[in-house]
C-alpha positions in Angstrom: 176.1 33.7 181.6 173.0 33.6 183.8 170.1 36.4 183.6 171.2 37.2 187.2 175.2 37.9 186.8 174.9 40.0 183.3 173.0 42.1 185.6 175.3 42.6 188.5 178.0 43.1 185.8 175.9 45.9 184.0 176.9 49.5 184.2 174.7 51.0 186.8 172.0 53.9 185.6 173.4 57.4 186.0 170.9 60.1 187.6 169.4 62.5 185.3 167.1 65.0 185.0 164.1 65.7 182.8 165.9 66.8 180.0 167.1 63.2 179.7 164.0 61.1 179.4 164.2 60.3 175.5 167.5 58.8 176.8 166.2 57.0 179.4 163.2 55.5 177.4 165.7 54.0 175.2 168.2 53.3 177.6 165.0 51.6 179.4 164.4 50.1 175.9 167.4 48.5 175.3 167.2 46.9 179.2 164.7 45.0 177.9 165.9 43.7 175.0 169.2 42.7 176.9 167.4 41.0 179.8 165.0 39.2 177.2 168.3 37.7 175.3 169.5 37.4 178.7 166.8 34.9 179.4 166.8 33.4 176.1 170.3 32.3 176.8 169.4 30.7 179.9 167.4 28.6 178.4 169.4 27.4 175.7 172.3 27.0 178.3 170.7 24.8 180.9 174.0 22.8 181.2 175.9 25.5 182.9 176.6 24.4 186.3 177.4 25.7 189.7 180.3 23.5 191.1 181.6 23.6 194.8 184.5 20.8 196.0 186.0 20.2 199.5 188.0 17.8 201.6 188.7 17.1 204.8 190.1 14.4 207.0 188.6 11.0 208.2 191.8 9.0 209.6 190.4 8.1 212.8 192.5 6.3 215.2 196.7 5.3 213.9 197.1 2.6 216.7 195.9 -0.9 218.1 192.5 -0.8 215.7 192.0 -2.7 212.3 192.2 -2.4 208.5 189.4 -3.3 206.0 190.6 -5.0 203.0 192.4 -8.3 203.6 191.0 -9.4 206.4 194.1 -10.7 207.9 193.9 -9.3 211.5 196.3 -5.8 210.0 196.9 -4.2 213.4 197.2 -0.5 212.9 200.8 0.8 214.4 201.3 3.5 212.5 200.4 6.7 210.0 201.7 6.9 206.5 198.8 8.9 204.7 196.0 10.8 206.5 192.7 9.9 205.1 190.7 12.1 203.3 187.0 12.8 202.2 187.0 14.2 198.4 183.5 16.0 198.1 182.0 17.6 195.0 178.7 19.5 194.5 177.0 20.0 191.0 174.0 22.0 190.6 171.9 22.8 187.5 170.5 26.3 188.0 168.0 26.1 185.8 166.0 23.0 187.5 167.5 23.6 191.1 168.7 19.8 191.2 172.2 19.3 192.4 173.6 16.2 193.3 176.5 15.2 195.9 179.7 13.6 194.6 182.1 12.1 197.6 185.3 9.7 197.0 186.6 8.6 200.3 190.1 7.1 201.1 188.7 3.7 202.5 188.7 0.2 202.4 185.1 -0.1 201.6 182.0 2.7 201.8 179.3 1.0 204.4 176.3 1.3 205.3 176.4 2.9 208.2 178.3 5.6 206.9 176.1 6.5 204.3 172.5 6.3 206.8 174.6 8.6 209.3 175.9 11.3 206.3 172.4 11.8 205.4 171.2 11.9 208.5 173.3 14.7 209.9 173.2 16.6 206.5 169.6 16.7 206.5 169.9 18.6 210.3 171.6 21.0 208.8 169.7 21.0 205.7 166.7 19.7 205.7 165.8 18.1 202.9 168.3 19.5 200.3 170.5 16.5 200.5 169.1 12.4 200.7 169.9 9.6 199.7 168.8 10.3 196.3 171.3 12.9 195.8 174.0 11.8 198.1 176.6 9.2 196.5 179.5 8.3 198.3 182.0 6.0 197.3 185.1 4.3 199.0 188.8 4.3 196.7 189.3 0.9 198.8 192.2 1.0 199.8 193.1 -2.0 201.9 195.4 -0.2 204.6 192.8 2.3 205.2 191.3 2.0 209.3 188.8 0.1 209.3 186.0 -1.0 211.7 183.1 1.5 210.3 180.5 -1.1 209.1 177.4 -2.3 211.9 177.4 -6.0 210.2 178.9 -9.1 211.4 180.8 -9.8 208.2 182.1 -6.4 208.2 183.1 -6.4 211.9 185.0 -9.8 210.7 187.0 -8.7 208.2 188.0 -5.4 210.2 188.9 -7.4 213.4 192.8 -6.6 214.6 195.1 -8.9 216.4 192.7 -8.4 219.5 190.0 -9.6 218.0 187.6 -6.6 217.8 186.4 -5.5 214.6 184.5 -1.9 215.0 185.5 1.2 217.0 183.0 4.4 217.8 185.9 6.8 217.6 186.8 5.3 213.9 183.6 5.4 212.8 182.6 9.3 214.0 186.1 10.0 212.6 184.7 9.0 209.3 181.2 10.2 209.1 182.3 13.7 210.7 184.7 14.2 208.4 182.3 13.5 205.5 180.0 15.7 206.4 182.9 18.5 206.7 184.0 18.3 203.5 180.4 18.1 201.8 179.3 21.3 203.9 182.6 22.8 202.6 181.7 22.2 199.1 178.4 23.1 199.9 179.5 26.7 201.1 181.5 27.0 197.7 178.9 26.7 195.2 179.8 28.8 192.8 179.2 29.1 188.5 181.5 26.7 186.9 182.1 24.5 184.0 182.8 20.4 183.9 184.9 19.1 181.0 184.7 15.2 180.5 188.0 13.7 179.2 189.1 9.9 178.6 191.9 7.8 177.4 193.2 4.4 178.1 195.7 3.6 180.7 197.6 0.7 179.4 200.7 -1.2 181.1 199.0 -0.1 184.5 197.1 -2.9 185.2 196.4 -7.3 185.1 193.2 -9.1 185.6 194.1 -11.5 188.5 191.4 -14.2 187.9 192.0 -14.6 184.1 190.7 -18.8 184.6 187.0 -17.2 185.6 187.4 -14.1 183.3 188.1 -16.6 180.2 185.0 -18.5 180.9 182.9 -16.0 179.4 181.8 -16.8 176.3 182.6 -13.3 175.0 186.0 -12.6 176.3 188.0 -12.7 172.9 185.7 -9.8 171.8 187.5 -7.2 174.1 191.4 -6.2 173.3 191.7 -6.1 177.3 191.1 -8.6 180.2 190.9 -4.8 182.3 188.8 -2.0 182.1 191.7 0.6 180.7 189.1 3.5 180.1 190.4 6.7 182.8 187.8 9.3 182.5 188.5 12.3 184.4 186.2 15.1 185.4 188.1 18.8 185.3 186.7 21.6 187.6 186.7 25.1 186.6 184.9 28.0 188.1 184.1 30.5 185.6 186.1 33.1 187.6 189.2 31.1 186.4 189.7 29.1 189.7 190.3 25.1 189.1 188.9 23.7 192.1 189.0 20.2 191.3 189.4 17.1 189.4 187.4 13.7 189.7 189.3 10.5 188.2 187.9 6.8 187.9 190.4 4.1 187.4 190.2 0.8 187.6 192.3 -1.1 189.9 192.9 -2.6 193.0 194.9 -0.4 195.7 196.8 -2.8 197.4 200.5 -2.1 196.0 201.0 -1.9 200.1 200.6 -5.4 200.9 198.4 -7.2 204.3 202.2 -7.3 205.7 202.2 -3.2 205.8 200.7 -2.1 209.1 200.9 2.0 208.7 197.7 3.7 207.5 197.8 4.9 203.8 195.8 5.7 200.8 198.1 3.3 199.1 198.4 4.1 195.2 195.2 6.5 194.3 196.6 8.1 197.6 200.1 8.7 195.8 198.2 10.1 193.0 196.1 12.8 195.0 198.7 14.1 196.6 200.7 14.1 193.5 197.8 16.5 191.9 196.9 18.2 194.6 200.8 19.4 195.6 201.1 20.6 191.6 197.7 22.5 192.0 199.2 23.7 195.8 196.1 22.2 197.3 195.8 23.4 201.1 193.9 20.9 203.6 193.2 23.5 206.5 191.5 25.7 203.6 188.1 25.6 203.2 188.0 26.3 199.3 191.0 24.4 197.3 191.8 22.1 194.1 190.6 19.0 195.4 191.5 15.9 193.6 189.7 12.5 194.0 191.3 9.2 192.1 188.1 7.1 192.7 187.4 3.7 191.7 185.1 2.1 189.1 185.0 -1.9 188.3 188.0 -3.1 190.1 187.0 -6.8 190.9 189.3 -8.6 189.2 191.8 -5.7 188.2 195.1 -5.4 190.0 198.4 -3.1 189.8 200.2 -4.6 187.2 203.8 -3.9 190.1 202.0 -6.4 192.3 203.2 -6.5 196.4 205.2 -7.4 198.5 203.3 -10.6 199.7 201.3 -12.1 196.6 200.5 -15.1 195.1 203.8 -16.8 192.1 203.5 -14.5 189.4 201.6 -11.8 191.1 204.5 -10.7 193.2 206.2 -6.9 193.4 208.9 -5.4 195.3 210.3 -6.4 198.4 210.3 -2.3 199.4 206.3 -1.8 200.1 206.2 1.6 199.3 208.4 1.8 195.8 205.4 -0.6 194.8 202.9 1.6 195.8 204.3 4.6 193.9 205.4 3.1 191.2 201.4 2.1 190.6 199.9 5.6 191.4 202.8 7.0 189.2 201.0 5.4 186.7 198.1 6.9 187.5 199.0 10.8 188.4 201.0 10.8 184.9 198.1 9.5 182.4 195.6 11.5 184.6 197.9 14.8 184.2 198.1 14.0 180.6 194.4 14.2 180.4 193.8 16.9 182.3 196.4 18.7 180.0 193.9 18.0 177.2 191.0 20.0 175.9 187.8 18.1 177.1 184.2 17.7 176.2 182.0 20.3 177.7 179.1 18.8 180.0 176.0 20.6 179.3 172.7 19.5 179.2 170.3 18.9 182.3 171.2 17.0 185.7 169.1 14.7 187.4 169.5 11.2 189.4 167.5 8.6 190.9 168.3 6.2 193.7 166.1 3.2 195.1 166.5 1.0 198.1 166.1 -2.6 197.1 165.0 -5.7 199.2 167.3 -8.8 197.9 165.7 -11.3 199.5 163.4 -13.4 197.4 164.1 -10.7 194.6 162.5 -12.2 191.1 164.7 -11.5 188.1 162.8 -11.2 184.9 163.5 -13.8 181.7 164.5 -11.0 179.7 167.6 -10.1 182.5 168.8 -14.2 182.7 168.2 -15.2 179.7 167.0 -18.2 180.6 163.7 -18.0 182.8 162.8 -16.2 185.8 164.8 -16.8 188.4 165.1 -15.6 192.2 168.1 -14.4 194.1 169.8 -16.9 196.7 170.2 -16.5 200.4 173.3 -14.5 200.7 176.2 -16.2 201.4 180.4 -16.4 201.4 181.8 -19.7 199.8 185.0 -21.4 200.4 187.5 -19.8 198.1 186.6 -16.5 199.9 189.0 -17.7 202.6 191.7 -18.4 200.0 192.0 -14.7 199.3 192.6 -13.1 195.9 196.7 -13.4 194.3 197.2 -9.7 195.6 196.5 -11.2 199.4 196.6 -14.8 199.9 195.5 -16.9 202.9 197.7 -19.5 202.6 195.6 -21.6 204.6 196.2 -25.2 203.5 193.4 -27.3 201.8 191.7 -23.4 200.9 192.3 -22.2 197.2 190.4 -20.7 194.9 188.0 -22.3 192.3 186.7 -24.8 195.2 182.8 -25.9 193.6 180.8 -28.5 195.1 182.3 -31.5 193.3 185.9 -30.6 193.6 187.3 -30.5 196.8 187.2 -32.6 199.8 184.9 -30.7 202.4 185.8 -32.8 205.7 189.5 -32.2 205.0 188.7 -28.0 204.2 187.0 -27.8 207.1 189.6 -29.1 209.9 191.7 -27.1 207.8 189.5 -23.6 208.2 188.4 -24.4 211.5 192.1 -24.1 212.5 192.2 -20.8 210.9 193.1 -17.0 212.3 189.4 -16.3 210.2 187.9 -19.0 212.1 189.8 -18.4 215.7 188.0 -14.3 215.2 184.9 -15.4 214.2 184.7 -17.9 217.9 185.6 -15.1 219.5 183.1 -12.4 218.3 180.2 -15.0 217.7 180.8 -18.2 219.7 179.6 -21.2 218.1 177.5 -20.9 215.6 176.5 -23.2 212.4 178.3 -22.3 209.4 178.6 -24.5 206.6 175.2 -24.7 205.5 174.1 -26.2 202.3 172.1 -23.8 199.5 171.2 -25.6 196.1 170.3 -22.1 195.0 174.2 -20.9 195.1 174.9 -24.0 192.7 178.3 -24.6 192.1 179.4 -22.4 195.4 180.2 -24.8 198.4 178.4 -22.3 201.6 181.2 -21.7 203.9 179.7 -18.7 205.5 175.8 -18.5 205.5 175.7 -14.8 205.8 172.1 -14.0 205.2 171.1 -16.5 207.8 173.1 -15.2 210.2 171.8 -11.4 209.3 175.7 -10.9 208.7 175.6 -8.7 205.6 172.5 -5.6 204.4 169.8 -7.1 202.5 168.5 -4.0 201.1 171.0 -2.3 199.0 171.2 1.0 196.8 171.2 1.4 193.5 171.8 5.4 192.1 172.3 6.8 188.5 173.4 10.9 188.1 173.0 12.4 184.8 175.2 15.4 184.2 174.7 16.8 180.8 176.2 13.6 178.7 177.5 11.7 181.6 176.0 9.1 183.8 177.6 8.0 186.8 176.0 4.8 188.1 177.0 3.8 192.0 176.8 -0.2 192.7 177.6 -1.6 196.1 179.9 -4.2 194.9 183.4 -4.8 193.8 182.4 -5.4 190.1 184.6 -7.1 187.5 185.6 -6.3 184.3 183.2 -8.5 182.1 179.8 -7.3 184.9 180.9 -3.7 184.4 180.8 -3.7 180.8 177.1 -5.4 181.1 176.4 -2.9 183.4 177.5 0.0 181.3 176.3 -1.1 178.2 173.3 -1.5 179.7 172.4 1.6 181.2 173.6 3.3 177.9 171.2 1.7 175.7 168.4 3.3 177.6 170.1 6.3 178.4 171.0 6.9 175.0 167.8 8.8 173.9 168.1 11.0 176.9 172.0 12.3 175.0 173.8 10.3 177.9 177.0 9.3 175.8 179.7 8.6 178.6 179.0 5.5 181.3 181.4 5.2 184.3 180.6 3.2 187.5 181.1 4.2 190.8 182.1 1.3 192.6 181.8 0.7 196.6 179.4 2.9 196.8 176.7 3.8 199.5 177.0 0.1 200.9 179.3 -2.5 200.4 177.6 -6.0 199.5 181.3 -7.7 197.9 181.2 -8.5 194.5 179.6 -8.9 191.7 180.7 -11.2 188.9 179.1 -12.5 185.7 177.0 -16.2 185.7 180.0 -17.6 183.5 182.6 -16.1 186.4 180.4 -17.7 189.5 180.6 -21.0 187.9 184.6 -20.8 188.5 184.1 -20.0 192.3 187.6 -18.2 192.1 187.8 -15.2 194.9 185.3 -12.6 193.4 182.7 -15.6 192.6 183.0 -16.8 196.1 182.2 -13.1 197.3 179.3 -12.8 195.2 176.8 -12.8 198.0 173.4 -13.2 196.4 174.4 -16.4 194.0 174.8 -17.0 189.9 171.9 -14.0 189.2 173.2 -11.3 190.7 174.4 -9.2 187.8 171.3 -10.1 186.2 169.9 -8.7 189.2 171.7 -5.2 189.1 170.9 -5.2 185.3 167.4 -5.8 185.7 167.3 -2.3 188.5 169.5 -0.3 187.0 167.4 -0.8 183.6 164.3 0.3 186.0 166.2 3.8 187.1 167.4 4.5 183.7 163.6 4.2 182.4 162.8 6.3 184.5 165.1 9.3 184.1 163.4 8.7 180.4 160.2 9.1 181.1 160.4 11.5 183.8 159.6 9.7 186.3 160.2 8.5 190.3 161.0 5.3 191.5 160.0 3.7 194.3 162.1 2.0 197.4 161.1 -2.2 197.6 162.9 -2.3 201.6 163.8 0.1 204.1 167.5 -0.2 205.5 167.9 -0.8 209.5 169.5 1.6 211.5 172.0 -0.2 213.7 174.1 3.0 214.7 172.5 2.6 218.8 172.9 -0.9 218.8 175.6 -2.6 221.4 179.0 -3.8 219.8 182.3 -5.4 221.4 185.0 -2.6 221.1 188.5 -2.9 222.0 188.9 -1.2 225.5 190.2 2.9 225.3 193.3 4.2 226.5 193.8 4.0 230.2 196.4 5.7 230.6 200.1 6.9 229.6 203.4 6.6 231.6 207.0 7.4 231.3 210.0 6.7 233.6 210.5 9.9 236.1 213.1 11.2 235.0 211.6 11.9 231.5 208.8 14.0 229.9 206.6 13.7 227.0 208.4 14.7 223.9 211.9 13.8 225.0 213.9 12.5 222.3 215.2 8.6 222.7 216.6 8.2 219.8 218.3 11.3 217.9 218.9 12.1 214.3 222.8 11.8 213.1 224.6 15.1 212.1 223.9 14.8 208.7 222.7 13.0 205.8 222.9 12.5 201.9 219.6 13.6 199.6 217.7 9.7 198.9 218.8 8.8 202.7 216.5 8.0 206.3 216.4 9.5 209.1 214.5 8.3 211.8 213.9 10.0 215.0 212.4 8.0 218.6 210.4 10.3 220.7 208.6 9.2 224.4 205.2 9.9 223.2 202.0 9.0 224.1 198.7 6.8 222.4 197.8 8.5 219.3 194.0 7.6 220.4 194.1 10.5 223.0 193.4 13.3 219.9 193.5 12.1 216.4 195.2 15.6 215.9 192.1 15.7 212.8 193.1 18.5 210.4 196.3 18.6 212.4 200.1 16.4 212.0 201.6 14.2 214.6 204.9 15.5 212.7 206.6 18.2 211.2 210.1 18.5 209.1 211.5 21.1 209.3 214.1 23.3 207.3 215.8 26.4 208.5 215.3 29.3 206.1 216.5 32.9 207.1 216.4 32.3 210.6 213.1 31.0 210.3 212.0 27.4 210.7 209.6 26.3 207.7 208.1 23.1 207.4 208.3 20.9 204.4 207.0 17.9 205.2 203.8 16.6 207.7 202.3 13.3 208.9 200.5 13.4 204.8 203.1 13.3 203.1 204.6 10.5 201.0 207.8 10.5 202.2 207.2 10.4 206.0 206.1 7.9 208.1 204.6 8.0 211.8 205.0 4.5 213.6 203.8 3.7 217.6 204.8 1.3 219.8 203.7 0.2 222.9 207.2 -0.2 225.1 206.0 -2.4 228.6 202.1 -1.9 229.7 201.5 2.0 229.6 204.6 3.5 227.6 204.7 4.6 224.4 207.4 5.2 221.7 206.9 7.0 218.6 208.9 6.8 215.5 209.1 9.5 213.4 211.3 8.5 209.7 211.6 11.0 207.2 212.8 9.7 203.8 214.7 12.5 202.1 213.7 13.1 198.6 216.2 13.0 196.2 215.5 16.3 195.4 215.3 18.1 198.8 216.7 21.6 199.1 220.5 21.5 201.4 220.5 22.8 204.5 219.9 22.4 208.1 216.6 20.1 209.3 214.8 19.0 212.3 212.5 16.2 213.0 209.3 17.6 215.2 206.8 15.3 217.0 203.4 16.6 218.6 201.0 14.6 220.9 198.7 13.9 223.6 199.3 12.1 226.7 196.6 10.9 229.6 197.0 11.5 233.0 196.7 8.2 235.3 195.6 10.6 238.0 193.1 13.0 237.0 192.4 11.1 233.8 192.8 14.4 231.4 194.5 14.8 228.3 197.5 17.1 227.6 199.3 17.9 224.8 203.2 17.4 224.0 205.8 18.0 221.4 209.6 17.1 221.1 212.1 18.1 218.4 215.3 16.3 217.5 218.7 18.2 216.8 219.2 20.1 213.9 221.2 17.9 211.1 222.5 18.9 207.7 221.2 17.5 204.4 223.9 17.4 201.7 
């Protein structure tokens, strides 16, 4: 207990008179004895923390925009999960440091996210929060909305059936909420305690590219082809209040598969809301239990219950969403189990260091290769990048994975690609333009996209380390795989070592995303993650050799500096798709009216679905709000038991001619759900083709029994 609080907790000094001064001089006495042990404890308790978390939600826009993930041209038609921005603040009292924690349900953190973050918290902070301090990372799901990032590649992959590939109102939807949830952890500081517990995870996950992963020489060292490790971070005020947990796991969240159109955190999303219904987390609150299932070396790791459209051998469940929660049951029930268990205290001092770092023509030092000094390529995306990983296959003939310079015919790959949906989007937002360019340096990748010549992807990437008490956490802007994570890791322990560091966990996608990182022996395979290793064979060698130069530093005490500055392309001009013009309906409806109504009644484990005349979901993203409610009748009263975040609910739109809209509303009724009476609510916003404004709407279906 700090100096400060013993104080405030102290009897307060009564008001005598003279005949009590010998009192007083030893009650005075005694004050300083108690406040000189009181400081003597702070000392020796530097580790105590003070601890704030938040959320809030970053959805953005549930219709006619893209995904990030798959890059398959996902239209968005629909809401299954809102998104949310998982923040944590840890500060260490006794130095004043404090560092920023953020897990985001996204495809991928970019960029331009993170300059904007900063940027807003520091006018509203000043300099209390940078990019030092700030780490924010993406879960990655791939049915997340998408078309945040202000490079070409990015704007590629995001592109929807329209072609377009970013949106302002996604992308302000995303950085906004962001910075609400950090100012709401901000506001919640408070002292607390962190306890650090792990265990392995087994049965939950496969390694997908076990041809590349086999190639290194080491692989029959490791009982896993998977990173199995879960650590989890528990929460606790010292008032009692849990206010949060923070989960890494490592694996792919695509149990929803590039088929599955509705936004959703997808299997870490199951998880959350798992936790955060047990722990009676409440979103519109701004202090609750917040629970993040964030992501560490994923690259090659996928749900072992595979999807609905995969590669032989790789395939799950017809029924997208028993896939999905089958794979974060996995997860909620070994992170509960955890959490369950008594855990190592943190304690100890906090401190971080970041650095910006200029790829191009980066040197990488002999004792990093093993093998010479060596510079890193041109970035670039080669041909097996088109083929997709098993969890999300092209299919496009004459593309497959493990295509190297002397095994495939080019001429015939080519044709092929050029008569590709990847090919057809990248015409339309770029014209013609020379891909296909040759780079010894990438040796054995065949260059299909050139991506640094074309200034498609962020040359100058960050690289950040926290230290809290005996954990580092150590943000990479790739997709990493299992073998390069355990480099990484074993790395940055061996230096950090000496400085009591005796947990590693990576934060991947975070503060930029750059694709992947694999090992040399991996690249040489040129399966999926090799292909999206943008900076060539020395790229982990690369990360090593920076990530040494930041743990040496937290060593010896001392500050790194930045080799490039990152652009800011937030101002610049980019094709959007065009906004709502307006809604319409036939005259003798309204807004709201019911088209389709529920049946009378239905068993517990059955589907109702419910068609409303509704208007585009892009006229008010309803943030912090539902575009549905079920409800049950309780004493009169109608309660609601289920909104647009829930699981079991799903929100689908549907453009019916060229300005009406029809929106679905399904509730699937939990086996478990209470008997009764029900209703089906809808709310939305409709524009006005005459004054142009926007007005709100709701509709409710008849009340039907549950049995």
């Amino acid at each position: 207990m700090s100096a400060d609080r013993q104080q405030q907790t102290s009897p307060r000094a009564r008001t005598t008179g003279r005949s009590d001064q010998p009192r007083r001089r030893w009650r005075s006495l005694a004050a300083c004895v108690a406040l000189a042990a009181s400081a003597a404890a702070t000392t020796a308790q530097a580790g105590e923390f003070e601890i704030g978390s938040g959320i809030y939600d970053i959805t953005g826009p549930v219709a006619e925009i893209g995904m990030f993930g798959y890059a398959a041209q996902q239209e968005v038609d629909g809401l299954h999960q809102r998104m949310r921005s998982h923040a944590y603040i840890i500060k260490d009292p006794a130095s004043a440091r404090r560092v920023v924690f953020v897990s985001a349900d996204l495809g991928a953190m970019f960029q331009s996210v993170k300059l904007e973050v900063v940027k807003e918290l520091q006018k509203k902070y000043g300099n209390l929060y940078t990019h030092a301090n700030v780490m924010l990372t993406a879960t990655h799901t791939h049915v997340g909305v998408g078309m945040l990032s202000h490079y070409p590649l990015y704007i590629l992959a995001s592109a929807d059936k329209s072609g377009f590939g970013y949106d302002d109102q996604s992308y302000w939807a995303v950085v906004n909420g962001i910075v609400k949830s950090i100012e709401r952890a901000h506001n919640n500081l408070g002292p607390g305690s962190i306890d650090l517990v792990e265990g392995d995870l087994l049965g939950a996950s496969r390694n997908r590219s076990l041809d590349a992963y086999r190639n290194n020489p080491d692989h029959a060292n490791y009982a896993y082809d998977t990173n199995k490790k879960m650590t989890l971070l528990k929460l606790r005020k010292d008032n009692g209040r849990e206010i949060g947990l923070i989960n890494w796991f490592s694996v792919h969240p695509t149990s929803f598969s590039l088929n599955f159109t509705k936004v959703s955190a997808d299997n870490k999303g199951y998880a959350q809301m798992r936790f955060e219904k047990l722990k009676g987390t409440d979103h519109a609150a701004g202090e609750t239990f917040v629970a993040a299932f964030a992501n560490s070396d994923e690259g090659d790791s996928v749900p072992t219950d595979g999807n609905a459209y995969s590669a032989p051998g790789y395939e799950g469940s017809a029924n997208e969403y028993a896939n999905a929660e089958a794979a974060g049951k996995r997860q909620f029930d070994r992170a509960l189990q955890l959490y369950g268990n008594t855990g190592k205290r943190l304690n100890g001092t906090l401190d971080y260091r970041h650095q910006w770092v200029n790829h191009a023509n980066f040197t990488v030092t002999p004792e990093f290769t093993g093998d010479g000094y060596r510079t890193l390529c041109a970035a670039s995306r080669g041909f097996s990048f088109a083929a997709g990983g098993e969890n999300g296959p092209s299919n496009i003939p004459g593309i497959y994975e493990g295509m190297t310079k002397d095994n495939f015919d080019f001429d015939y790959a080519v044709s092929q690609f050029n008569q590709s949906p990847l090919a057809g989007s990248i015409l339309f937002l770029f014209g013609a333009i020379n891909l296909f360019v040759d780079d010894s340096c990438q040796w054995p990748k065949p260059n299909l996209l050139p991506t640094g010549a074309l200034d498609w992807v962020p040359e100058v990437l960050p690289f950040q380390i926290f230290t809290i008490g005996q954990l580092a956490i150590v943000a990479v802007p790739y997709e990493t795989t299992t073998m390069a994570g355990r480099r990484v890791r074993d790395r940055v322990q061996s230096v950090l070592a000496s400085r009591g560091i005796t947990h590693v966990v990576i934060a991947g996608l975070a503060n930029t995303y750059s694709g992947y990182l694999t090992t040399n022996a991996e690249f040489q395979k040129q399966h999926y993650e090799g292909a999206s290793t943008e900076f060539g064979p020395y790229a982990l060698a690369a990360t090593e050799q920076i990530l040494n130069g930041l743990s040496r530093a937290l060593v010896d005490g001392k500050s790194v500096a930045d080799t490039g500055t990152p652009p800011y392309k937030t101002n610049e001009l980019r094709l959007q798709r065009p906004d709502v013009v307006f809604d319409d309906k036939y005259l003798w409806e309204s807004f709201g009216q019911v088209l389709t109504d529920a049946k009378a009644s239905y068993s517990r484990g059955g589907e109702v679905t419910v068609s409303f005349r509704g208007g585009h979901p892009k006229n008010n993203l309803r943030t912090q709000d539902t575009f549905l409610k079920v409800e049950r009748l309780v004493d009169g009263q109608w309660t609601s038991v289920a909104n647009d975040w829930d699981w079991d609910t799903t929100y689908r739109w549907r453009r019916e001619g060229i300005a009406f809209s029809v929106v679905d509303v399904t509730w699937r009724i939990p086996a478990d759900a209470t008997p009764g009476k029900y209703r089906i609510r809808q709310f939305g916003d409709w524009k006005s083709g005459w004054d142009m404004k926007v007005r709100p709407y709701s509709g409710s279906s008849r009340t039907f029994t549950v049995n």
